[in-house]
C-alpha positions as CSV (number, residue, x, y, z in Angstrom):
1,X,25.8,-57.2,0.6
2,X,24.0,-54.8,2.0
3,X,19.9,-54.3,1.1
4,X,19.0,-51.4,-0.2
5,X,15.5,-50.1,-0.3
6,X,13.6,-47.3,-2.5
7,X,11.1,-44.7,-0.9
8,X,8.7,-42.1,-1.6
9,X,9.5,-38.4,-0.3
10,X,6.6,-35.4,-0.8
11,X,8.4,-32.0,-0.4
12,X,6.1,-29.6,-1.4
13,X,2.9,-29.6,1.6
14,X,1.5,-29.5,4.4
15,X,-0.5,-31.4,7.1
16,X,-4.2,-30.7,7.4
17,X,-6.8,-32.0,9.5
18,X,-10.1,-32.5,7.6
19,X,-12.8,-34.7,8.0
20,X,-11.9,-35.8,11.5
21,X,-8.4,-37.1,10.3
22,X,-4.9,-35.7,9.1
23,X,-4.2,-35.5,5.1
24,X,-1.3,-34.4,3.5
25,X,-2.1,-31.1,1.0
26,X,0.3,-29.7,-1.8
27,X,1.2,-26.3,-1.4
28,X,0.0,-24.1,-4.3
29,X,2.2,-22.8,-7.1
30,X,4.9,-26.3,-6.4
31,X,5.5,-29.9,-7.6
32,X,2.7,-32.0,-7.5
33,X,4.7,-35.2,-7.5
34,X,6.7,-38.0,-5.1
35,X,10.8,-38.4,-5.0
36,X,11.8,-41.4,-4.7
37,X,15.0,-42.3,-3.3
38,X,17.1,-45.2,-2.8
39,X,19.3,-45.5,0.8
40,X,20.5,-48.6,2.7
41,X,18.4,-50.2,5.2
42,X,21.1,-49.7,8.0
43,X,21.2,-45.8,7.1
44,X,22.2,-43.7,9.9
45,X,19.3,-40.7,10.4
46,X,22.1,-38.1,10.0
47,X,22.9,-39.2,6.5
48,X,19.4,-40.3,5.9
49,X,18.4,-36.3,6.6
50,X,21.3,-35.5,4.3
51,X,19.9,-37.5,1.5
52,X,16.5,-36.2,1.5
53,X,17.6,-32.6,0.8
54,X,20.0,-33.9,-1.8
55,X,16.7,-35.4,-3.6
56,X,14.7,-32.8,-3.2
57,X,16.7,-30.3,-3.4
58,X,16.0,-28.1,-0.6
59,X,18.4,-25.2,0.8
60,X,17.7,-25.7,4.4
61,X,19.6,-27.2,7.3
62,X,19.1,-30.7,8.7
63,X,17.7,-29.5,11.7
64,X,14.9,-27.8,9.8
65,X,13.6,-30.1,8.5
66,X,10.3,-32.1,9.6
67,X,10.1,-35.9,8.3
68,X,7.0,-37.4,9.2
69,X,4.4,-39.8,7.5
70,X,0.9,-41.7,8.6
71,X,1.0,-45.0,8.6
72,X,-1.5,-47.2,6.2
73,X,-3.6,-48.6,9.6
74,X,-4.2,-45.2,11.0
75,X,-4.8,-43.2,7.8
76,X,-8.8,-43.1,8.3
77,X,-8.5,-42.4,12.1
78,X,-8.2,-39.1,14.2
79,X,-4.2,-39.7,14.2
80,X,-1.3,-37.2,14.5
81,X,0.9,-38.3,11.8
82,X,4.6,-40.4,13.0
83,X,7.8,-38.2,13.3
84,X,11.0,-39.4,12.5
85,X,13.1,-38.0,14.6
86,X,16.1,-40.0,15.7
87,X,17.6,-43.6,14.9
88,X,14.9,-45.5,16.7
89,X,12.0,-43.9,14.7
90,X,13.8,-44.5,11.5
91,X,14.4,-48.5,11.7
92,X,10.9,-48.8,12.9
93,X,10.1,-47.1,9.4
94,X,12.5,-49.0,7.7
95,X,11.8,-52.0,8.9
96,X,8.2,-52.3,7.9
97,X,6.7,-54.1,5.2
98,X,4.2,-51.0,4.3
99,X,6.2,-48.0,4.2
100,X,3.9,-45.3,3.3
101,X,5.2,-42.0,1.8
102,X,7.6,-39.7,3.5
103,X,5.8,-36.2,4.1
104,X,8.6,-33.6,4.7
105,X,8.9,-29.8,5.1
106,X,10.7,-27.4,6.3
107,X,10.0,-25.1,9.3
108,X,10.2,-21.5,9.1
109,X,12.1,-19.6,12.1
110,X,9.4,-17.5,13.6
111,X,10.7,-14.5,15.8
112,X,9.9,-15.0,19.5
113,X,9.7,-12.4,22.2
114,X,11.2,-9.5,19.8
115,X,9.0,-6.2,20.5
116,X,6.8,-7.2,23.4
117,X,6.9,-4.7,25.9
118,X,7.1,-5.1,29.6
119,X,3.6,-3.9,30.1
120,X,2.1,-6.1,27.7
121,X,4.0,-9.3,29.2
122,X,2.5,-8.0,32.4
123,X,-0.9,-7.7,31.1
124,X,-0.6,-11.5,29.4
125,X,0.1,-12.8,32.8
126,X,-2.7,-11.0,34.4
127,X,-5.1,-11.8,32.0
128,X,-4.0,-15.4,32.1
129,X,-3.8,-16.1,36.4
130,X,-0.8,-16.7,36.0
131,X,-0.2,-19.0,32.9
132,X,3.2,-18.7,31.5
133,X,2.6,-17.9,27.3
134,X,6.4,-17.9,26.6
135,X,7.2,-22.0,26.7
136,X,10.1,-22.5,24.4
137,X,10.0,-24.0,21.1
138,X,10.9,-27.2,21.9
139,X,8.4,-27.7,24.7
140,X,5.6,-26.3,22.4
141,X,3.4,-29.2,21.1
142,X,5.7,-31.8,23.0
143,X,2.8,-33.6,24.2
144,X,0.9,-33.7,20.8
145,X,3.7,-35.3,19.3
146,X,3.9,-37.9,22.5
147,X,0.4,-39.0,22.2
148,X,-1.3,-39.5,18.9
149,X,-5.0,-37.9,20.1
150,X,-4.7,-34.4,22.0
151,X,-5.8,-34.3,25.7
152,X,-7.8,-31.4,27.2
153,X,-5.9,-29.1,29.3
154,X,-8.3,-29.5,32.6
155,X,-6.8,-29.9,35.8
156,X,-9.2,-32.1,37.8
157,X,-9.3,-31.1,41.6
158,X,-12.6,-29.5,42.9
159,X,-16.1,-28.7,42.1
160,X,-15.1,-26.0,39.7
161,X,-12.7,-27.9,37.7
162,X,-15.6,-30.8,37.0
163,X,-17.8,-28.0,36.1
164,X,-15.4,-26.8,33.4
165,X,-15.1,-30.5,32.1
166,X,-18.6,-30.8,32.0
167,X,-18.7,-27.8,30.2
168,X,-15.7,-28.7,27.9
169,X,-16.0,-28.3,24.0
170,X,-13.8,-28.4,20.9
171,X,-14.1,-25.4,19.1
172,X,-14.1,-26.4,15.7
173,X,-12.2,-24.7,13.7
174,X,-9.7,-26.4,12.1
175,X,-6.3,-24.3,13.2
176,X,-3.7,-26.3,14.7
177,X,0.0,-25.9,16.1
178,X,2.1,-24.8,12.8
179,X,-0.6,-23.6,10.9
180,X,0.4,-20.4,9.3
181,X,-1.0,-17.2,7.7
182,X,-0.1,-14.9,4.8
183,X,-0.4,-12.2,7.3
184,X,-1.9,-10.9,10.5
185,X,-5.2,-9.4,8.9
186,X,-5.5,-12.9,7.6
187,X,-5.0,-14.9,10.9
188,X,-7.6,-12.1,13.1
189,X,-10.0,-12.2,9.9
190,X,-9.9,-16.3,10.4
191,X,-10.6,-16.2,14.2
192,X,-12.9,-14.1,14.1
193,X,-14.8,-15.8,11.3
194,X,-14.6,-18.6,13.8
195,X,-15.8,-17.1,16.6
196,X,-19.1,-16.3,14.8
197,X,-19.4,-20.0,13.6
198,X,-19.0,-21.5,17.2
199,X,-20.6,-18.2,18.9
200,X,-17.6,-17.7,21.3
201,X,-15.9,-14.5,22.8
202,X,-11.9,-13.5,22.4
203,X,-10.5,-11.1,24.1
204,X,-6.9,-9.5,22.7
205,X,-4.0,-9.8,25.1
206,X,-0.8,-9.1,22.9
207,X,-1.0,-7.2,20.0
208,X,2.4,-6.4,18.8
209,X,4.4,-6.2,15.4
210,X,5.3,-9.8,16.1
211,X,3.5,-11.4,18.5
212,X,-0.3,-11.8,18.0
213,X,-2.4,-13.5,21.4
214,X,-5.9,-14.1,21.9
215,X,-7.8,-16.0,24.9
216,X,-11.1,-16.5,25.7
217,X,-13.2,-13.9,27.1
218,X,-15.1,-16.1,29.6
219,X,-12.6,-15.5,33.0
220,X,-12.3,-19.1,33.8
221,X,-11.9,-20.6,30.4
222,X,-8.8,-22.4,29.2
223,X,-8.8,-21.5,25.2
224,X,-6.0,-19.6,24.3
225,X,-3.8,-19.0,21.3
226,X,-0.4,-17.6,20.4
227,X,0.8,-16.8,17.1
228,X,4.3,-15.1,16.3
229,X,6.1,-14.3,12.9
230,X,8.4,-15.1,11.0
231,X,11.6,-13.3,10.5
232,X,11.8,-13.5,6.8
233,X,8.4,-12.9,6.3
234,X,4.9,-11.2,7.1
235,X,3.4,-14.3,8.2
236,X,2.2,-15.5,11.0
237,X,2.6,-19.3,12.5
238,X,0.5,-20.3,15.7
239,X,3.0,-21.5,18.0
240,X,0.6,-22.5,21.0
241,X,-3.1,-23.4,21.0
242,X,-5.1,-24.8,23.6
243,X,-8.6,-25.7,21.7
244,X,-10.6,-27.1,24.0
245,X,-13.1,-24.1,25.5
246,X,-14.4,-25.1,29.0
247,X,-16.8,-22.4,29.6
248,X,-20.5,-22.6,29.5
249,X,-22.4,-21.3,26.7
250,X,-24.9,-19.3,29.2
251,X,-23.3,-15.9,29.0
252,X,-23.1,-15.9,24.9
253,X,-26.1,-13.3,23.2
254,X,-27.4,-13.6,19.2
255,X,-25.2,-10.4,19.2
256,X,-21.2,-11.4,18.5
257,X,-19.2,-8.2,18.9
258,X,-16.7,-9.9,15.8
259,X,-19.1,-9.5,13.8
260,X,-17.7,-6.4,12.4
261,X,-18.6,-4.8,8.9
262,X,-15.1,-5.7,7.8
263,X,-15.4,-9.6,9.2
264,X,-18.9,-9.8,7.5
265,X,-17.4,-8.4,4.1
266,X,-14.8,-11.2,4.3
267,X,-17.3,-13.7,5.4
268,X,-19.7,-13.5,2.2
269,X,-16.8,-12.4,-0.5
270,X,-17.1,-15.8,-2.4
271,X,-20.7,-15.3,-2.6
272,X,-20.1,-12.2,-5.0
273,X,-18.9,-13.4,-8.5
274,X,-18.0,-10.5,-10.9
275,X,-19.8,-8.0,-7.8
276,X,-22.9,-9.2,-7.9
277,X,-24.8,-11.4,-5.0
278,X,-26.6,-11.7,-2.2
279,X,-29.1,-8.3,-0.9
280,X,-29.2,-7.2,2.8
281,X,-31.8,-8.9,3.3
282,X,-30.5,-12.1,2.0
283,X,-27.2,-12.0,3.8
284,X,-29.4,-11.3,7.1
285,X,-30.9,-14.4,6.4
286,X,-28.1,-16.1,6.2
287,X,-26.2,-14.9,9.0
288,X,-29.0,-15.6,11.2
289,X,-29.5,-19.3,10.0
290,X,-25.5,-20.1,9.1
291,X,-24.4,-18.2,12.7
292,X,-27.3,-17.5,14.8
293,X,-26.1,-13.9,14.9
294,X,-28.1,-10.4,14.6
295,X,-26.7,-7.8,12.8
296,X,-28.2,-4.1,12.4
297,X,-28.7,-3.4,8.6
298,X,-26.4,-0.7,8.8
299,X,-23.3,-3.2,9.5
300,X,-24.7,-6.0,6.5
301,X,-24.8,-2.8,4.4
302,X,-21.5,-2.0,4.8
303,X,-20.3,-5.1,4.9
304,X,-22.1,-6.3,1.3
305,X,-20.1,-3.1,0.1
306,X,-17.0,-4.6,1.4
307,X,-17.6,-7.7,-0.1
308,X,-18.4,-6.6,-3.3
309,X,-14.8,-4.4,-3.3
310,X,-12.7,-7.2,-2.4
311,X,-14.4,-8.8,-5.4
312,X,-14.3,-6.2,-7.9
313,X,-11.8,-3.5,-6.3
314,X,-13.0,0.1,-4.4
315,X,-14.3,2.8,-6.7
316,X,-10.9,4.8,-5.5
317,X,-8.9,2.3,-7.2
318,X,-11.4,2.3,-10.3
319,X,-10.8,6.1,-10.8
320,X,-7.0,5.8,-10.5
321,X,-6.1,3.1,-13.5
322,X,-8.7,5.4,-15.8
323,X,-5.4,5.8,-18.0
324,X,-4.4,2.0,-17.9
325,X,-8.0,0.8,-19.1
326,X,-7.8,3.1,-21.7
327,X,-4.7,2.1,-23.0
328,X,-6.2,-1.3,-22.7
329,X,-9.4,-0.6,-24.9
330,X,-7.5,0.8,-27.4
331,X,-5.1,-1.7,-27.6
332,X,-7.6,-4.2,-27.9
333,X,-10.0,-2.5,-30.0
334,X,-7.5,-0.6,-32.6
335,X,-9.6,2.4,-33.8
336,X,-11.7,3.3,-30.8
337,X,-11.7,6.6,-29.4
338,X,-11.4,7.6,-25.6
339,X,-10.5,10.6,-23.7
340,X,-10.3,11.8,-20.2
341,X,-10.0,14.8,-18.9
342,X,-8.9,16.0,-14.8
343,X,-9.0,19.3,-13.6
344,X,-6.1,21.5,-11.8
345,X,-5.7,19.4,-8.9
346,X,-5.7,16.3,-11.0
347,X,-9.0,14.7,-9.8
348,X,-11.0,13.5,-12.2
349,X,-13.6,16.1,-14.2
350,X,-14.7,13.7,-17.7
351,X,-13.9,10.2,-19.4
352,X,-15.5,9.7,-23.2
353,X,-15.7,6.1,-24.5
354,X,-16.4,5.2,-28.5
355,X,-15.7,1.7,-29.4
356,X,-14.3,1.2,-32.9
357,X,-17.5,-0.8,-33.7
358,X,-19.7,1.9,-32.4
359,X,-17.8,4.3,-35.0
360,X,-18.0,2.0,-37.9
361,X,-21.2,0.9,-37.6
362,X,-22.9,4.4,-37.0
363,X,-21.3,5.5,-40.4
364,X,-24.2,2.7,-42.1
365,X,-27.2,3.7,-40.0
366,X,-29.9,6.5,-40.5
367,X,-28.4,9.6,-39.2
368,X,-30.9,10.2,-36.0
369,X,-29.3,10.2,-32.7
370,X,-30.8,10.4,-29.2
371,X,-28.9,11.9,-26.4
372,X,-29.7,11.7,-22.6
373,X,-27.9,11.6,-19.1
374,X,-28.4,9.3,-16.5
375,X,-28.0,9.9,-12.6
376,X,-25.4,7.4,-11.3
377,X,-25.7,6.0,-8.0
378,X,-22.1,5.0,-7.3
379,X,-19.8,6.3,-3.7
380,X,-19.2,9.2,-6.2
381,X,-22.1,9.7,-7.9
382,X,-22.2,12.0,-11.5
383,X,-23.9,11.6,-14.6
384,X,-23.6,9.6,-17.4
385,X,-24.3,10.8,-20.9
386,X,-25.2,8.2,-23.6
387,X,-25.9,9.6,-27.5
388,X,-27.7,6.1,-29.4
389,X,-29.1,5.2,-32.7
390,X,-31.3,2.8,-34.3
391,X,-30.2,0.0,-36.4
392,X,-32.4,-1.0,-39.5
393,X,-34.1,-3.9,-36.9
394,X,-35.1,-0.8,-34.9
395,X,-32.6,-2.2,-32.2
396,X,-30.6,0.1,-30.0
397,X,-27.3,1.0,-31.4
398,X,-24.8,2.9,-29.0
399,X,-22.7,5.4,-30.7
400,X,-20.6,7.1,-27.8
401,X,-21.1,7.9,-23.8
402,X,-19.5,9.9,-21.5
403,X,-19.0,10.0,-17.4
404,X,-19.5,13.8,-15.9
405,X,-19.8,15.3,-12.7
406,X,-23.0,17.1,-13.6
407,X,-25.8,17.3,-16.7
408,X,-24.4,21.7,-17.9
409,X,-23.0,23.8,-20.3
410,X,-19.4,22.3,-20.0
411,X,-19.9,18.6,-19.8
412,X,-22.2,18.7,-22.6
413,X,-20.0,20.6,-24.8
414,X,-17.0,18.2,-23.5
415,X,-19.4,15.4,-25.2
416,X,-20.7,16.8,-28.1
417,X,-16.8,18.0,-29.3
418,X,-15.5,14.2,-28.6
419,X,-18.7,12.7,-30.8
420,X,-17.6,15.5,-33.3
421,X,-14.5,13.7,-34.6
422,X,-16.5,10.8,-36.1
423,X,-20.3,12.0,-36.3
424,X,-20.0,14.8,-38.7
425,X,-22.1,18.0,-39.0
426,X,-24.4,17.7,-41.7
427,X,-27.8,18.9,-42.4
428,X,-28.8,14.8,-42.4
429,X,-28.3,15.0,-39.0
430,X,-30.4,15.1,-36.5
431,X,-30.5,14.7,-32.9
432,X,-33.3,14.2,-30.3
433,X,-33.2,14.9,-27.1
434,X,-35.1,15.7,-23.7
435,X,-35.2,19.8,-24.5
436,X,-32.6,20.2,-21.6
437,X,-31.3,23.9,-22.3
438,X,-27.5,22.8,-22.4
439,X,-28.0,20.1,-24.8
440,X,-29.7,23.0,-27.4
441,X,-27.3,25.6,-26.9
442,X,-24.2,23.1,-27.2
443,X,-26.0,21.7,-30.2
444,X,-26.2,25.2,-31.9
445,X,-22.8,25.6,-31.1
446,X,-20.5,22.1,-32.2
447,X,-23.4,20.8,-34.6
448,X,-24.6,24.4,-36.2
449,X,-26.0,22.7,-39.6
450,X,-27.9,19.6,-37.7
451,X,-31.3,19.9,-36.6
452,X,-32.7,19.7,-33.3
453,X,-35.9,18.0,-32.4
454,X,-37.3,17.0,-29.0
455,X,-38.2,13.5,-28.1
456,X,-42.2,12.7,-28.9
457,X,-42.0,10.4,-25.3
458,X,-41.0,13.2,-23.5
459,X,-43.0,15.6,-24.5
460,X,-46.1,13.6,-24.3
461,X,-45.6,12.6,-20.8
462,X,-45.1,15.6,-19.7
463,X,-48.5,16.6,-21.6
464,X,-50.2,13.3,-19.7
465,X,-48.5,15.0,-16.2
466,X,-50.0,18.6,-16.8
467,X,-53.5,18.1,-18.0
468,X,-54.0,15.0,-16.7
469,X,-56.1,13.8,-19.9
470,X,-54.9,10.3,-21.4
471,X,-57.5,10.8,-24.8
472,X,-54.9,14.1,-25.5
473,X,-51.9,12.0,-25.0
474,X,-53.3,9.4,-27.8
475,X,-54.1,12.5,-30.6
476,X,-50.7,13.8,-29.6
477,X,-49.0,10.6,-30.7
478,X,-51.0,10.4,-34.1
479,X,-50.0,14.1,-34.4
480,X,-46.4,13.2,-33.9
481,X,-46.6,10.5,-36.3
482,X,-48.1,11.9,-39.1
483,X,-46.5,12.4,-42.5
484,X,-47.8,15.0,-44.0
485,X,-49.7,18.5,-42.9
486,X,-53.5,17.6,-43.5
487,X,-53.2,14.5,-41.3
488,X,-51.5,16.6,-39.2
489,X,-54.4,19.1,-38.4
490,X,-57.1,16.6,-38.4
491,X,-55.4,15.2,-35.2
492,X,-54.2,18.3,-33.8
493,X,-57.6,20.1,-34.1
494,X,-59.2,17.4,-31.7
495,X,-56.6,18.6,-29.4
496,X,-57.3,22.4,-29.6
497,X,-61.1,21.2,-28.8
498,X,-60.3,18.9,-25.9
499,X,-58.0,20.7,-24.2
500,X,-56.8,24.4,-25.2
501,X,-54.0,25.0,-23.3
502,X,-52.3,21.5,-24.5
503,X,-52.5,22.8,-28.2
504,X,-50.7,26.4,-26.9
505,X,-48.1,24.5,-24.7
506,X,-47.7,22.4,-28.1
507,X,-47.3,25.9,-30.4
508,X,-45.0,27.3,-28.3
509,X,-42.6,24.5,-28.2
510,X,-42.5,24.2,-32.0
511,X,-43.8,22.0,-34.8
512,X,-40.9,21.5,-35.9
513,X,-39.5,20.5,-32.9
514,X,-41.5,17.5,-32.8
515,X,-43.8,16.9,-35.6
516,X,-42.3,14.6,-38.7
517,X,-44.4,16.5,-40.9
518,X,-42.7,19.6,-40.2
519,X,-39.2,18.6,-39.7
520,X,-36.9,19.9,-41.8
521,X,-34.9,17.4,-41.7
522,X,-35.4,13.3,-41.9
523,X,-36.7,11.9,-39.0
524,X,-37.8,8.5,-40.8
525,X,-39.8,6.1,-38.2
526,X,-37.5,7.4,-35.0
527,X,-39.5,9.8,-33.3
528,X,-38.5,8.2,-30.1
């Protein structure tokens, strides 16, 4: 009877060299988990093929697929992993005691040769002396498979040739024959990237829809790479790669031309959570002590901004789903309030926020509100317009703000007719403010029965600025503060004595304007 014998099959990876050695990595979004199978010990391959993508279940042809695994004395080594690839290989597998896991997967068709020019081929073979980049598929990687450790490509026959394997070094970086990308931005970003780690110099030979090639700048160097893509797909598998570099490191400066604004932005993306990270003059730090390269601050300013849009998206983007995030906010906060408004060419002009807890909760608090605008230092710039209250802790409580292209007339009005659905126009009402002319006259006109006051801060500062006496500042405050009319004077009289033209500057902007005493309104304790 004939034996029959149960193995393990992984479907779902990929072989990765880390640490020195090869492992076996799941692909993401698949199976995490073996197939076992059962097949007879005297199994041809052909059938054996066929029965892994029956267990599987993979749509591919036999001669597709890859079946490979690393054998259990060789898995802590520098070791290409064992191919199965005819009848021999497979009864040396099956015969052995230890049979570790099958590792299969399926190779790609990448296209070869399809839109390379004639003068680029010309240029490659210039640029190489005379190396021939086209080697068919199945001479590529032939001797890697052959011999379990990689041998330096160094021909051995004069002076120069013992220089370069003095000279030779592996260039760290992990790729390797097969390795694929999710696109060609991806695989140049990578090299790059590499290139500043390892301080070496590419130079761009083919740069087609389909055919990416990059050698080493150094004349008489031996690094090269080849990557092509697939048909089926936009990426990119390297086909050829020759790591070893066997130039000198005597012609390399601290200054890498890779080390582009866009490569830098890439580089420190995962040091930006949520936008926020390193300064310029941290990430010049770093680039100096991680890479050993100089950058102008120009480039590391750019390039933080890059990194910080990958991370949070460009402000472009942030403007165009305007409408989406405020379907959003409402959706999630039922009862909230937003508008935006665009002008005739449909570029943006205003956007008004009001959560629904802002609305409710303003409809319980004293009814002062302070309204100012803030300069915003985005690609874009503008102003942002806040209107906030005090809770009964004396705590800031935000009742609405508002995104504008400028602090006038219009935006102003825009705001105060939004805050108008919910903040009703009482005489309770009263709302403070910086004296800026467009926030009185838009006042007088959406909230005619509120009263208008001026914000004691403000006002004394700019009292502190223009008489430059710190003892008038401290009356004024008392002034400000002062319930009723004879407390009033006593204070205010000290400033007529000190300094007259501080009690006239004072008259002319109106008691009322600032005093509690003479409100006629209810200011209570905000005088702000």
């Amino acid at each position: 009877m004939e034996e029959s014998i149960t193995i393990a099959v992984d479907c779902y990876g990929e072989w990765i060299e880390k640490n020195n050695r090869f492992i076996w990595r799941w692909k993401d979004g698949d199976m995490s988990e073996s197939v076992l199978m059962t097949v007879q010990r005297d199994v041809l391959y052909n059938d054996f093929v066929n029965s892994i993508i029956s267990y599987c279940g993979l749509n591919c042809q036999p001669n597709d697929l890859v079946i490979s695994y690393m054998h259990k004395s060789f898995e802590n080594q520098r070791v290409l992993p064992f191919k199965i690839s005819n009848q021999l290989r497979l009864g040396a597998y099956l015969s052995d005691a230890t049979r570790s896991v099958l590792r299969v997967y399926v190779v790609e068709k990448p296209i070869e040769n399809e839109n390379v020019g004639q003068d680029q081929q010309n240029l490659l073979n210039d640029e190489l002396n005379g190396m021939n980049m086209n080697i068919p598929d199945d001479e590529i990687g032939h001797d890697m498979e052959e011999d379990q450790t990689p041998t330096p490509i160094v021909d051995i026959g004069g002076s120069s040739q013992l220089k370069q394997l003095n000279n030779l070094q592996d260039d760290e970086t992990g790729f390797y024959i097969g390795m694929t990308f999710k696109n060609k931005d991806e695989l140049v970003t990578s090299l790059h990237i590499a290139c500043l780690k390892k301080d070496f110099r590419l130079a761009k030979v083919i740069n087609s829809r389909s055919v990416y090639c990059f050698k080493c700048a150094h004349p008489e160097c031996k690094w090269w790479l080849r990557a092509v893509k697939f048909k089926s797909s936009d990426r990119f598998c390297i086909k050829i790669y020759k790591k070893y570099h066997t130039c000198s490191s005597e012609h390399i400066t601290s200054h890498n031309p890779h080390a582009t604004t866009k490569v830098l932005g890439k580089y420190f993306k995962n040091r930006f959570p949520n936008g926020k990270g390193l300064s310029t003059k941290d990430m010049t730090n770093q680039l100096r002590t991680e890479l050993g390269c100089k950058v102008s601050y120009w480039k590391i300013y750019k390039g933080r901004e890059i990194a910080k849009s990958l991370v949070r998206g460009t402000h472009e983007h942030g403007y165009g789903v305007l409408d989406a995030y405020r379907y959003l906010l409402e959706s999630a906060n039922p009862g909230s309030k937003t508008a935006l408004q665009v002008d005739e060419n449909g570029k943006f002009k205003y956007f008004f926020v009001a959560y629904a807890a802002w609305i409710q909760g303003f409809q319980q608090l004293r009814k002062v509100i302070a309204v100012d605008g803030t300069f915003l230092k985005s690609k874009y710039e503008g102003v942002l317009l806040s209107a906030v209250a005090q809770d009964a802790e004396n705590h800031i409580f935000p009742v609405a703000f508002c995104v504008v292209d400028k602090e006038c007339d219009a935006s102003y009005q825009y705001f105060f007719e939004q805050m108008r659905s919910y903040v009703d126009d009482t005489d309770e009402l009263c709302i403070i403010s910086d004296r800026h002319s467009s926030i009185r006259k838009m006042i007088s006109i959406v909230y005619p029965s509120a009263h208008y006051g001026c914000c004691m801060r403000h006002l004394g500062e700019n009292i502190r600025n223009n008489f430059h006496n710190a003892k008038v500042v401290s009356h004024f405050y008392n002034v400000a503060k002062a319930y009723n009319k004879v407390e009033f004077y006593d204070h205010f009289n000290q400033i007529r004595d000190m300094v007259p033209k501080a009690d006239e500057h004072l008259e002319s902007v109106g008691f009322h304007r600032w005093s509690r005493a003479f409100c006629p309104g209810n200011r209570y304790n905000i005088i702000y």
